[in-house]
Structure formats: C-alpha cells, structure tokens
C-alpha positions as CSV (number, residue, x, y, z in Angstrom):
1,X,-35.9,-2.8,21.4
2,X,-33.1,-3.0,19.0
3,X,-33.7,-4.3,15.8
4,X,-31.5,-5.7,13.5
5,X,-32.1,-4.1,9.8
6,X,-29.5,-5.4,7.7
7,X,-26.7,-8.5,7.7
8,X,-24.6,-9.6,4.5
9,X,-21.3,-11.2,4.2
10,X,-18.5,-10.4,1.2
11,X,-15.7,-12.5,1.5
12,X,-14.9,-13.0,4.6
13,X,-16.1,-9.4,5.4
14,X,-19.3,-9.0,7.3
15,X,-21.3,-5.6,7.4
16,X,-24.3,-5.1,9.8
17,X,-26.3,-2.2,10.8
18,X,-28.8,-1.7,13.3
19,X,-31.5,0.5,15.1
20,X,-32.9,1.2,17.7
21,X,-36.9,2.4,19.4
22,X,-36.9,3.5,23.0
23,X,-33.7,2.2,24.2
24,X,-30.7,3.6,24.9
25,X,-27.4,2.0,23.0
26,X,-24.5,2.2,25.4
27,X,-21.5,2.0,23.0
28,X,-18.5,0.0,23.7
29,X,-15.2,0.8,25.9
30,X,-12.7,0.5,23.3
31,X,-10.2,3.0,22.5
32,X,-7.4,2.5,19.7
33,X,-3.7,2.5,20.6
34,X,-1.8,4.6,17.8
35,X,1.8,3.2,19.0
36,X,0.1,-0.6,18.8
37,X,-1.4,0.0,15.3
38,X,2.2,1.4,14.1
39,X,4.1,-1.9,15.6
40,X,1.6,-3.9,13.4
41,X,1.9,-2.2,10.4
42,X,5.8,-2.4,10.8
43,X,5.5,-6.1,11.9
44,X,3.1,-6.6,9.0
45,X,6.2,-5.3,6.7
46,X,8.6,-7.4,8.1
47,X,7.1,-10.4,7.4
48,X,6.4,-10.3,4.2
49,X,10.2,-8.9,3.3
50,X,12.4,-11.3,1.5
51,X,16.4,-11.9,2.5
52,X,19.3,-13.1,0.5
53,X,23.1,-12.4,0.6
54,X,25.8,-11.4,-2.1
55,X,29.3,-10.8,-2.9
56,X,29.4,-6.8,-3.5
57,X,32.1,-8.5,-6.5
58,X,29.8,-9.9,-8.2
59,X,26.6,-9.0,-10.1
60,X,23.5,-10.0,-8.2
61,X,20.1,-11.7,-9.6
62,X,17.8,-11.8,-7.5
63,X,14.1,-14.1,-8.0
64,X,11.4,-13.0,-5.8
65,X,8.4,-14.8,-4.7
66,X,6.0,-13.3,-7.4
67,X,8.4,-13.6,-10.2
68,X,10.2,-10.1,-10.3
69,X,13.8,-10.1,-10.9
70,X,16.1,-7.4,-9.3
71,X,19.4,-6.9,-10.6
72,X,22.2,-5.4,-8.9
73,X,25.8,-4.7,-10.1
74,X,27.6,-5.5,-7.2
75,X,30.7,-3.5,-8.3
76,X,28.8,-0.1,-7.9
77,X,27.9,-0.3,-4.3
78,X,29.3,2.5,-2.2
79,X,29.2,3.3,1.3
80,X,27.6,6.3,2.7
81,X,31.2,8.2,2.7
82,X,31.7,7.2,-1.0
83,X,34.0,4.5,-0.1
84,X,33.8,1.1,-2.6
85,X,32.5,-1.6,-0.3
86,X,34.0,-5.6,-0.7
87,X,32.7,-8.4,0.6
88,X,29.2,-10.0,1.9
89,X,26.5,-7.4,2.0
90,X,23.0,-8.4,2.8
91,X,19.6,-7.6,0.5
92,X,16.6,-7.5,1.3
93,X,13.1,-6.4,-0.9
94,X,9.3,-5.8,-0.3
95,X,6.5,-6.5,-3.3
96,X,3.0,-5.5,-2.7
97,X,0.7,-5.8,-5.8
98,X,-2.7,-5.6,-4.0
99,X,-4.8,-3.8,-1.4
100,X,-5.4,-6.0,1.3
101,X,-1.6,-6.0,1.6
102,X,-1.5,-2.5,0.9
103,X,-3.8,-1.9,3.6
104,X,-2.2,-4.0,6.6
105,X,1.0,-2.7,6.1
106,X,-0.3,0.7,5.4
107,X,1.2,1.4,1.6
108,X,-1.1,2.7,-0.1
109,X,-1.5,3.9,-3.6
110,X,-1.2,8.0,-3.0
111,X,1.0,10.4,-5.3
112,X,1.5,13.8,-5.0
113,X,-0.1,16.0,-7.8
114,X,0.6,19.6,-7.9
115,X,0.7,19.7,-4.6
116,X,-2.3,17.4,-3.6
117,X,-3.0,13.8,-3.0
118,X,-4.4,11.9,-5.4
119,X,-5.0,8.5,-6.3
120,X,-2.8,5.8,-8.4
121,X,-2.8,2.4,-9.7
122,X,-0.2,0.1,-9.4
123,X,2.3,-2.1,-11.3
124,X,4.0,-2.8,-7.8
125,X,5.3,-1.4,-5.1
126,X,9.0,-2.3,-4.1
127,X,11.0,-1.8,-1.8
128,X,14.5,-2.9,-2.2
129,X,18.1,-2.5,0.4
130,X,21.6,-2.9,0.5
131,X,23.5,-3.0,3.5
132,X,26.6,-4.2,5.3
133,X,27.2,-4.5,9.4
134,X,23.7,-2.4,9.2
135,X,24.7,0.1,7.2
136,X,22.9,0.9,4.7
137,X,24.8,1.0,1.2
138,X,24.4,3.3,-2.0
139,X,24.9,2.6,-6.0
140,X,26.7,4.6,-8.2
141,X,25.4,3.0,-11.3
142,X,21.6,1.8,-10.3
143,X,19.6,-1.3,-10.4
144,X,17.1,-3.0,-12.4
145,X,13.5,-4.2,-11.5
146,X,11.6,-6.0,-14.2
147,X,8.1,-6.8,-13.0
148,X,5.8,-9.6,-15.1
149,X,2.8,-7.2,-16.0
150,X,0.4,-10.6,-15.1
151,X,0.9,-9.8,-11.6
152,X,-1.2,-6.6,-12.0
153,X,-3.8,-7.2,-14.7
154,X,-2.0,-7.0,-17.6
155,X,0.2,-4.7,-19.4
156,X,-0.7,-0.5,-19.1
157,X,1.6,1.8,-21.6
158,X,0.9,4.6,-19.5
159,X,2.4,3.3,-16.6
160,X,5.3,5.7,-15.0
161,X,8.1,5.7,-12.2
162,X,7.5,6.5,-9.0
163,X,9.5,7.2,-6.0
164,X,8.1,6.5,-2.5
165,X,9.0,8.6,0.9
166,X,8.0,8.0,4.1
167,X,6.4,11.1,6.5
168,X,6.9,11.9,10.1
169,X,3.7,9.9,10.4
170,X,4.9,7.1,9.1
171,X,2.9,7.0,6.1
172,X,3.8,6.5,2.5
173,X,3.2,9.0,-1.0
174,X,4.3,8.4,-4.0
175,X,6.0,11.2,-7.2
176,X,7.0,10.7,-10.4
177,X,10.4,10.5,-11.5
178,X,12.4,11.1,-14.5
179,X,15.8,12.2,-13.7
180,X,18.8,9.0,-13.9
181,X,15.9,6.9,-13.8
182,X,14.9,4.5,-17.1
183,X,11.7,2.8,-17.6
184,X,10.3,0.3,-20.4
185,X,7.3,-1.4,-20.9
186,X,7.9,-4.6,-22.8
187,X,9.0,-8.4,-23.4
188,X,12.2,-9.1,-21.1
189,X,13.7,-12.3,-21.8
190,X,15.3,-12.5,-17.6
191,X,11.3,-13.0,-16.4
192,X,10.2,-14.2,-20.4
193,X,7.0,-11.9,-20.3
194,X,6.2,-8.4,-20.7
195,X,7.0,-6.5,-17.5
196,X,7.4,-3.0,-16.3
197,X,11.4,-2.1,-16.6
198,X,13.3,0.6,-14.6
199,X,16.2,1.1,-14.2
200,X,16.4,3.2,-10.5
201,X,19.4,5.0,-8.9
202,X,18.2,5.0,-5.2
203,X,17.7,1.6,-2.8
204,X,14.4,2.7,-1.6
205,X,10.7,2.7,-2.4
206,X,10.0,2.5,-5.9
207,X,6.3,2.0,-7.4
208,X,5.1,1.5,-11.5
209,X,2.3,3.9,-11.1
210,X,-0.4,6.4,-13.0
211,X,-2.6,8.7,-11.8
212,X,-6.3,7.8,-12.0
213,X,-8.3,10.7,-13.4
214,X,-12.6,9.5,-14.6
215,X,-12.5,13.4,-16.1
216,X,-15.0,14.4,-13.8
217,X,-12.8,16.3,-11.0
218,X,-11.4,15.4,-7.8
219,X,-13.0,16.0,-3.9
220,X,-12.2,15.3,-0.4
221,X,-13.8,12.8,1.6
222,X,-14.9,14.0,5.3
223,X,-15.0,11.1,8.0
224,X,-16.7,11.2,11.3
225,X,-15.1,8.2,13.4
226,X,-16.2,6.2,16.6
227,X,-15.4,8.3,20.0
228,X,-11.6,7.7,20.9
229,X,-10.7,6.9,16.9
230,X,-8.8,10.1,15.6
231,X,-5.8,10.0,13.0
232,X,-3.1,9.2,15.6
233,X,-4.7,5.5,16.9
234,X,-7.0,4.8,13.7
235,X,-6.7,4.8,9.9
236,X,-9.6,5.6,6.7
237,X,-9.0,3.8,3.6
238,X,-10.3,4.0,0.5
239,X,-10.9,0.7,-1.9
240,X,-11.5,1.7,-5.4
241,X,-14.4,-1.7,-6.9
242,X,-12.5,-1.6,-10.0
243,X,-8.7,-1.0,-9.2
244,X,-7.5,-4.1,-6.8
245,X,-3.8,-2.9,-7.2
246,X,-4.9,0.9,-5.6
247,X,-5.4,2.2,-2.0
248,X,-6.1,5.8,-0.9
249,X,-5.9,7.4,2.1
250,X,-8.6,9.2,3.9
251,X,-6.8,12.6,2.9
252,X,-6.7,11.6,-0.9
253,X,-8.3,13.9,-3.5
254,X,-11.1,11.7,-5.0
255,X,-11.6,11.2,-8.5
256,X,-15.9,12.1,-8.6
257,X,-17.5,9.3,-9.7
258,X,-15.2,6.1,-8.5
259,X,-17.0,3.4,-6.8
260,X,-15.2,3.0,-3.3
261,X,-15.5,1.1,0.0
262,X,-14.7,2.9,2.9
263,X,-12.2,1.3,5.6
264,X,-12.1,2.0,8.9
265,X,-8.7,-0.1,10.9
266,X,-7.3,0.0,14.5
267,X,-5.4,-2.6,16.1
268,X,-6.8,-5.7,18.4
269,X,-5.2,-8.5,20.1
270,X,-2.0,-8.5,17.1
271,X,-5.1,-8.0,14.6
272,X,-7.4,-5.7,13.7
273,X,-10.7,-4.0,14.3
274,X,-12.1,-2.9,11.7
275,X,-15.4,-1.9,9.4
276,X,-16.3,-1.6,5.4
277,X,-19.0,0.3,4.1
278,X,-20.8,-1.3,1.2
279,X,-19.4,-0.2,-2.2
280,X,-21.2,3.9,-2.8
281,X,-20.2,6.2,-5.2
282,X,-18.1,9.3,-4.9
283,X,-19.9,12.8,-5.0
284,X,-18.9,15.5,-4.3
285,X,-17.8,17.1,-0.3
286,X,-19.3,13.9,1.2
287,X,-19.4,13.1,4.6
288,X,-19.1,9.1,5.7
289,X,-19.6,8.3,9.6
290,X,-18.6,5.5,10.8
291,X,-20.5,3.7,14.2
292,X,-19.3,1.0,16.7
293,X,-21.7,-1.1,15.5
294,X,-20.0,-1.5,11.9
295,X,-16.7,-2.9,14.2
296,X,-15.8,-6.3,14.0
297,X,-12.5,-7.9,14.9
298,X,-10.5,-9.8,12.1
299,X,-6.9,-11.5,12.0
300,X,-4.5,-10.2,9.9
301,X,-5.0,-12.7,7.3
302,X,-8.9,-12.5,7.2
303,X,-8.7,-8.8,6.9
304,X,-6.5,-9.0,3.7
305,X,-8.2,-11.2,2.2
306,X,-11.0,-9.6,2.8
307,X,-9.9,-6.8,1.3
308,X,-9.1,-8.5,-1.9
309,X,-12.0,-10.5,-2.1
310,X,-14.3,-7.2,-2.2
311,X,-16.1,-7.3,-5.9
C-alpha cells in the first residue's frame, strides 16, 4: 500500500515524497521534448524584452521598467561593414535581477574560472541591441548602463563586468572583462541612487557579477534524473538560500558548504514540469536523484515565483 510520508508547501512550491510496501509503483509515461523546452525558454525571453525606437542622430536615453538607464550615443553606430548608419534604428533590452526569471528563461548566474564553471552573484543581467531593417548594428564609442544597486540588495564594491556568450546549446556563461570596458560603483545623478556603472563596447549580454567563493573549495554535483530526462529535453538548477540574484547550472563547480535547492524543469502544456528538493547543504561529490514522484506541473508564472519565494 503506498503511503504518503511527507507533504509541505513553500511558496507556491509543493514537495512530496512517498513509499511504498508490497506494491509495485508503475511510473508515469512522460518524456520531455528538448526542442519544446528551448521554444519556451526563447518565448520566455521575448516577453519580458523591452522595445523603443531612436534617431541614430541623436543621443538615446533610455528608462527601463526597473529603473536602469541605458545610454547610447547615437552618432557612433556603425553597420557591420563599418559604414555610419542614419536614420530610425530600433532598440531593444532584457533585465533579469532574480532567479525565478533566471531560471525560465534559462540565464543563469555561471562564469568561467580558469577554465571551470563556477558560481556568481548578480547586479543584473542585460542584454541590450541595435539594429536597423534587422541588422544588427555596432558602436564605435560604447554605451552606458547604470543600474540602481536597490534592485539587487544593496550596493557590493566588489562587483565586476561581465560579458555573456551564448553556446551551441543554447546556454549562457559569463567572464570578466576589462579591456575598453569602464565600470564604477557609485551615486549617479541620471537614476539619483547608487548604481553599478559600465561603460560597454559590445551590444550584447553584459552582467555586474562576482564570483562566490565560502573558502572551503569547489565540487561537482552528480544528478540522476527521471527515465527519458537527460541534458538535451531537461535542465538541473541550482538555487543558492542566500543569493536570490544567483542561478547555477547543474555542471557548476560548487562552492562546499552553500545551502542550495536543487531544480529539476521540462516543458508541459506552454509550462513547466518541474520538482525542488528541500534546501541541503553542499558536500562534497554528492549525488542528488531525482523521482517522478517529486514532478508537479506549474505555469510559467507560478514557477517563478516560486522560485523567488524559496527562503
């Protein structure tokens, strides 16, 4: 007879476990489609980018949704032959500042460190284009982001600039930049608080980072998955308990000793299925298995704010 040992709720976020004497558990048909959890990541993006329009004469502020001013001289845009550009371009810009946003568009908080993955915290991930009859435009002299600190928890000195790429896979890691790139922490009158200031020479991913390091070394986390969940149709996450602007992967090196929840996603009917393992603590070389019965199904929404509403 199966017998339910455990049920509690966080957030909106509901874990169960269960066992079983003398039956026989027949575990569901459901197998995750990789190309379906890609669209909704990508769809995921899409609607939370913002749009505007400027005259590539003129210098462009824009104001974003959370407060961040961009700043473009409009003079410096280029074409991808060199050639000055004139006339309307079009703009647009991503800001992600916490997990559960992190997580359902899958832009996480990763940065390469001599070689390996490792975790960060964030100031913000951006993502800001220029473009013009869909071509995407360059600047010879770079733009400005100037990000209230608020949005993330307060003000970190040891904040640095990052640079995002994107893989074959379609996932994003971060490095750290120095070269034609400027960043301040401080006051600035355009957002009249202190904010994280760059000044970046490349219309692309860009991320006020630092790596997260408890002193006590780094390890790899192994996951054992549902049958029919592998890397290709599924993804791990990992939620730091006290970093809600950070999001690993299931391939970052772990600092030992961070409290984590462990994410498991696919996609469902335009949402998710999904399952969170109660907060545990890293040690080293563990092993975390997820089961069918930790799946539930959540809407977009409910899973990110879920995700933010983890303690």
């Amino acid at each position: 007879m199966k017998k339910l040992i455990q049920l509690f709720g966080i957030g909106s976020l509901i874990f169960s476990t269960a066992a079983c004497s003398n039956d026989t558990l027949t575990e569901p048909t459901f197998t995750p489609d990789g190309t379906a959890l890609k669209n909704l990541y990508a769809n995921n993006l899409a609607a939370i980018t913002q749009h505007d329009t400027f005259d590539a004469s003129q210098t462009f502020t824009f104001t974003s949704a959370k407060g961040v001013k961009v700043v473009i001289q409009g003079s410096c845009l280029k074409k991808q032959n060199g050639a000055p550009v004139t006339g309307e371009v079009d703009f647009s810009y991503v800001e992600i500042f916490d997990r559960g946003t992190m997580l359902a568009t899958n832009k996480p908080t990763v940065g390469i460190q001599n070689g390996e993955p490792k975790l960060l915290t964030s100031g913000g991930e951006f993502l800001v284009k220029v473009s013009q009859n869909n071509e995407e435009l360059q600047t010879s002299c770079g733009y400005s982001i100037h990000a209230p600190t608020s949005l993330t928890g307060g003000t970190d000195p040891e904040m640095e600039a990052f640079a995002g790429a994107i893989d074959n896979d379609g996932n994003l890691t971060w490095e750290s930049i120095t070269q034609n790139t400027e960043m301040w922490t401080g006051f600035n009158q355009s957002v009249n608080a202190d904010a994280y200031n760059v000044i970046f020479n490349a219309f692309d991913w860009f991320n006020y980072d630092k790596f997260l390091n408890l002193g006590q070394g780094f390890t790899s986390v192994t996951f054992v998955t549902p049958a029919g969940f592998n890397n290709s149709n599924s993804s791990v996450f990992m939620a730091t308990k006290t970093r809600p602007n950070s999001l690993a992967f299931a391939s970052t090196k772990m600092p030992i000793g961070s409290e984590v929840y462990y994410i498991l996603v696919a996609e469902f009917n335009n949402g998710f299925k999904y399952a969170v393992k109660p907060v545990s603590t890293i040690t080293p070389n563990q092993t975390i298995t997820f089961t069918y019965a930790e799946l539930q199904n959540g809407t977009i929404q409910q899973v990110i704010d879920g995700i933010n509403d983890l303690p």
